[in-house]
C-alpha positions as CSV (number, residue, x, y, z in Angstrom):
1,X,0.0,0.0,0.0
2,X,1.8,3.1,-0.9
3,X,2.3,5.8,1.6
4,X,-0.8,9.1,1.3
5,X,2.9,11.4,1.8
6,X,5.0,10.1,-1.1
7,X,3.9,11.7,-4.2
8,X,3.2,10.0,-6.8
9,X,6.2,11.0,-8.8
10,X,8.8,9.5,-6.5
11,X,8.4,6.1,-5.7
12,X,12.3,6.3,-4.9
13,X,10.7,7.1,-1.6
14,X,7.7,4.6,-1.3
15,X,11.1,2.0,-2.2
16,X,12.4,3.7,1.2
17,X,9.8,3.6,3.4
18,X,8.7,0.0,2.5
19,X,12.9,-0.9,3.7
20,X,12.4,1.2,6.9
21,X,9.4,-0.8,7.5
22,X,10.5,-4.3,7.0
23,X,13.6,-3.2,9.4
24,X,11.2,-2.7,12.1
25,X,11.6,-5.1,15.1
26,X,8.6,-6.8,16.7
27,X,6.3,-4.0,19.1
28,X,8.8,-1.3,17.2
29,X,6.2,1.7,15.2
30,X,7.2,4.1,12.9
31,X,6.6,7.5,14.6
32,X,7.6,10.2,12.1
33,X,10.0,10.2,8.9
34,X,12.0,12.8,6.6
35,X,13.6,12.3,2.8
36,X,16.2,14.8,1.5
37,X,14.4,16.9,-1.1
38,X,15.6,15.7,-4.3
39,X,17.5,18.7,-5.7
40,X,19.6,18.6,-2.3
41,X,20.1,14.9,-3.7
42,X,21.2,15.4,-7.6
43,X,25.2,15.2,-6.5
44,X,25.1,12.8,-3.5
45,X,23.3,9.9,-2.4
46,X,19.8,10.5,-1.0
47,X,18.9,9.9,2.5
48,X,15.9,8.8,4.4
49,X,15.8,9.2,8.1
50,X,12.7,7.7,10.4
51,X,12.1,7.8,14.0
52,X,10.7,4.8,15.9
53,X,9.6,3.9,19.3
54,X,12.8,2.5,20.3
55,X,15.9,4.5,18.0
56,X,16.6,6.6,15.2
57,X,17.3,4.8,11.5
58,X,19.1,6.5,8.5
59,X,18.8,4.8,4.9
60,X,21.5,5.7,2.1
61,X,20.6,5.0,-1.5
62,X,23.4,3.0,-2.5
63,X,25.2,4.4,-6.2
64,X,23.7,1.1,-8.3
65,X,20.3,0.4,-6.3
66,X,19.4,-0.3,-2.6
67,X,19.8,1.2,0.9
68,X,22.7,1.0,3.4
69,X,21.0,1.2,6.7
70,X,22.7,2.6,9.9
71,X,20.5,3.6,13.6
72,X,20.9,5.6,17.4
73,X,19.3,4.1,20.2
74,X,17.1,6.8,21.9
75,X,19.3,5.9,25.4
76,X,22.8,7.4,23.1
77,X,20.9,10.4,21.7
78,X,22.9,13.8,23.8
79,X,21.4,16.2,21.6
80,X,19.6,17.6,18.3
81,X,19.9,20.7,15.9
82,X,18.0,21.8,13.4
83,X,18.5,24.5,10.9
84,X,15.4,25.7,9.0
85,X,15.3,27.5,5.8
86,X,12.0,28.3,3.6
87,X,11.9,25.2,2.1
88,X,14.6,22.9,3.7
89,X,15.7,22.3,7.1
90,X,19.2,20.4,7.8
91,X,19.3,18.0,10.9
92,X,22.4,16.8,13.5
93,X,22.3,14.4,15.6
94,X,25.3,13.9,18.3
95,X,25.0,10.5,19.7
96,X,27.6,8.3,22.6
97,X,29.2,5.7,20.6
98,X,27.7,3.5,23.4
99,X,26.3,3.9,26.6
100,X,23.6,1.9,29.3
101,X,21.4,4.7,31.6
102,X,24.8,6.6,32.4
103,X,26.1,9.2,30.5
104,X,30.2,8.7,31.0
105,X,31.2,7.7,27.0
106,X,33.6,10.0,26.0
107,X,33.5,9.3,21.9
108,X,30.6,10.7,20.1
109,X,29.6,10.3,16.7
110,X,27.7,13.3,14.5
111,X,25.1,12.9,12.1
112,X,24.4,15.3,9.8
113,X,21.5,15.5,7.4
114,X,21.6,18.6,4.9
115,X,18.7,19.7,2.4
116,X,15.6,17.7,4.4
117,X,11.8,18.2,3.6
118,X,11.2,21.2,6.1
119,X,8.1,20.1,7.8
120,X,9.3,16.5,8.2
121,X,12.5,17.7,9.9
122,X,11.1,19.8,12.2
123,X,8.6,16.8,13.4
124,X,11.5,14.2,13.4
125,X,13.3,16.9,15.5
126,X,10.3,17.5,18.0
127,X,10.3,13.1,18.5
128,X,14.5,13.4,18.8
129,X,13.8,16.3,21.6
130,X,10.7,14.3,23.0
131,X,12.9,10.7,23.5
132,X,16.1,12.5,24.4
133,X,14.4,14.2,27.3
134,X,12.5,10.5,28.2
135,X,16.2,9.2,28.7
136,X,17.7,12.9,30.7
137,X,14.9,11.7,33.1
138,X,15.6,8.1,33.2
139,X,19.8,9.0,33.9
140,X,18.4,11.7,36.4
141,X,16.6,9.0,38.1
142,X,19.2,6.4,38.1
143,X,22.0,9.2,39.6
144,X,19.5,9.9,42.4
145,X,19.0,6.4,43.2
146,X,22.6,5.6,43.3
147,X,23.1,8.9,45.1
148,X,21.2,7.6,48.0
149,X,22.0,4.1,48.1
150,X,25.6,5.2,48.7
151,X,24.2,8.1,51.0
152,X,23.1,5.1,53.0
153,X,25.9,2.8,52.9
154,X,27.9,3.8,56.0
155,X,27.1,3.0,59.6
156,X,29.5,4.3,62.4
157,X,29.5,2.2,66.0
158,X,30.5,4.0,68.7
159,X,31.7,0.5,70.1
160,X,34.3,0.3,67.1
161,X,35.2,4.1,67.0
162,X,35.6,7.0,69.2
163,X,36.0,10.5,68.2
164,X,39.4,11.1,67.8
165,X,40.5,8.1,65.9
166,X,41.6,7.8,62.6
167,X,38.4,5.7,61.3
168,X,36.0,8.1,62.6
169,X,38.1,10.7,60.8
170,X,38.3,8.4,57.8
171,X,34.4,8.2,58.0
172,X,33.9,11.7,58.5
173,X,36.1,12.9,55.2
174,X,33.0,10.0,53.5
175,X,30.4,11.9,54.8
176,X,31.7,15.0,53.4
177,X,32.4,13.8,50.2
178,X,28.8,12.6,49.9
179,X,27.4,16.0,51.1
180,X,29.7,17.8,47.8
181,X,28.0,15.2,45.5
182,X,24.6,15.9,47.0
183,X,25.2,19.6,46.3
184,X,27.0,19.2,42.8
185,X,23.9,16.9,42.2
186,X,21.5,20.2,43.3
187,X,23.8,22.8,41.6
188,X,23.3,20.7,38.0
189,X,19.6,20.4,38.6
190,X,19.3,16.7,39.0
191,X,17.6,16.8,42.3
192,X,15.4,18.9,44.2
193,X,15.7,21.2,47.1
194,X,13.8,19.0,49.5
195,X,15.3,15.7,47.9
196,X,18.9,17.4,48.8
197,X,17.8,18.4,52.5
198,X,17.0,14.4,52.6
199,X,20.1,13.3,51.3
200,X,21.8,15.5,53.9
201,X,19.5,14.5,56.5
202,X,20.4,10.8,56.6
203,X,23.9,11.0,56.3
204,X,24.5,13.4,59.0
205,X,21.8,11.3,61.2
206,X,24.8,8.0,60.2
207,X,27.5,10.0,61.6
C-alpha cells in the first residue's frame, strides 16, 4: 500500500519507506519520517531518516540500487539541531558511541543530514527532543538512586570508634564527600531542594 505522503512522482521514496518498515523489530512503530528533497540529492546519495519507538534509523541510497542502513538508540541520543530555511531544514544528531542509563562515553559520533523536507525535519526533531528528554529523566533518576543508596551505605559504631580516631576521621572525610556530591547533584539540577535536605538529613543522622 503506498504511503498518502509520497507523491506519486517518487516512488524512490515509497522504495524507502517499504525498507524502513521491514527493518522494524517486533512492538517497534514508525513514529515520524524525513527524505532529502531531491534537488539537495542530484550530486550525492539520498537519505531517508525515520524515527521509531525505540531509536533513530538513516537509509543511504546505494550508487547502483538499494539502501545501506545505519540507527541511534534513543538511550545514546545527547542532543539535536535543526536548521530551517523556507523550504529545507538540515538535521544533526550527536549521539555516545555506546552507553547503558549513564552518560560517562567520551566518543561521540555526529550525524548530519543537509537539504531535508522542512516540515518533516522539524517533526523528526520534535520526536528526537521528545525521546532525548525521556532518557535525561531516566539517567536523572538512576544518579538519584545511586546517590542515595551510597548516601546510606555507611554505619558508624560508637563501640568500634571514638572521636578522635583515625576511622572516625576516615568516616567523616566520607560523609563530606557525599554531602559535595549531593550539592553538585542540586547545583546541575538533577535533584530537588527538598530531595537534597533528605540526602543530607540521613547522612548526617549516620555519623
Amino acid at each position: 500500500m503506498a504511503d498518502p505522503a509520497v507523491g506519486a512522482d517518487d516512488s524512490g521514496l515509497g522504495a524507502a519507506l517499504a525498507t524502513l518498515r521491514g527493518l522494524l523489530t517486533s512492538g517497534e512503530t514508525l513514529e515520524a519520517w524525513a527524505a532529502q528533497r531531491r534537488i539537495y540529492a542530484l550530486t550525492h546519495r539520498r537519505v531517508c531518516i525515520a524515527a521509531t519507538s525505540g531509536r533513530f534509523i538513516s537509509l543511504q541510497r546505494r550508487l547502483f540500487g538499494g539502501y545501506d542502513s545505519a540507527d541511534i538508540r534513543w538511550q545514546d541520543l545527547k542532543e539535536t539541531r535543526i536548521s530551517a530555511g523556507i523550504i529545507a531544514a538540515d538535521l544533526t544528531l550527536v549521539a555516545q558511541s555506546s552507553s547503558d542509563l549513564n552518560i560517562g562515553a567520551e566518543v561521540n559520533r555526529i550525524w548530519s543530514f543537509e537539504g531535508l523536507n522542512k516540515n518533516q525535519a522539524q517533526a523528526m526533531y520534535r520526536i528526537c527532543q521528545q525521546h532525548d528528554q525521556v532518557w535525561r529523566e531516566k539517567r536523572r533518576v538512576r544518579e538519584l538512586e545511586e546517590l542515595r543508596a551510597k548516601s546510606g551505605g555507611v554505619q558508624i559504631s560508637g563501640a568500634q570508634a571514638g572521636y578522635g580516631s583515625s576511622d572516625a576521621a576516615g568516616t567523616e572525610s566520607e560523609a563530606t564527600r557525599r554531602l559535595r556530591q549531593a550539592r553538585e547533584m542540586l547545583d546541575a539540577k538533577l535533584i530537588s531542594d527538598s530531595e537534597f535536605e533528605s540526602i543530607k538529613a540521613k547522612i548526617v543522622s549516620g555519623l
